[in-house]
N, C-alpha and C positions, 0 to 999 in steps of 0.2 A: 586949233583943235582943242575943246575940251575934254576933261574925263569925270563923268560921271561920280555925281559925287556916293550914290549907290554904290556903286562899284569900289573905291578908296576905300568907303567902309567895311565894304565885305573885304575886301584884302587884309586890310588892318585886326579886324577880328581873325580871320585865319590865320595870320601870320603871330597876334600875339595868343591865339587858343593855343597853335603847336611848341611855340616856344617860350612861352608865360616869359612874352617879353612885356613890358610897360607899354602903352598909349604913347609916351614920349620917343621909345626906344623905336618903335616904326616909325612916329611921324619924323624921325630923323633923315631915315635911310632917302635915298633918292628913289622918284620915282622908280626907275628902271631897277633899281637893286628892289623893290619893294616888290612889283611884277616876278622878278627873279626869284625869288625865295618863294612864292605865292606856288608860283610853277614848278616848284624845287619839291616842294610840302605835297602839291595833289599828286607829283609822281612817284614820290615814295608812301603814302598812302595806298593809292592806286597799286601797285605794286604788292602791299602788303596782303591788302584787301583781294590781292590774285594767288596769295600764295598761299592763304587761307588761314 
C-alpha cells in the first residue's frame, strides 16, 4: 500500500502551518504520529471554528 505523495504534503504543510514546526521536524515524526497530529489539528480547529 502506498500513500500519496499529495496527501504527505498536505499533511506536512498543515501540521508545520499550525505549529511552525520545521520541514525537518514533520518529516521526522512517524507516519502514524504525523496522521495523528493532522487529525488532532483539524479537530481543534473544527471545534474552534464551531464555537465561533
Amino acid at each position: 500500500m502506498t500513500y500519496a505523495t499529495d496527501r504527505i504534503h498536505e499533511e506536512i504543510a498543515y501540521i508545520a502551518y499550525h505549529f511552525h514546526w520545521s520541514l525537518e521536524d514533520v518529516l521526522d515524526l512517524e507516519h502514524r504520529d504525523r496522521r495523528r497530529y493532522a487529525q488532532e489539528i483539524a479537530s481543534l480547529v473544527n471545534r474552534a471554528s464551531a464555537e465561533g
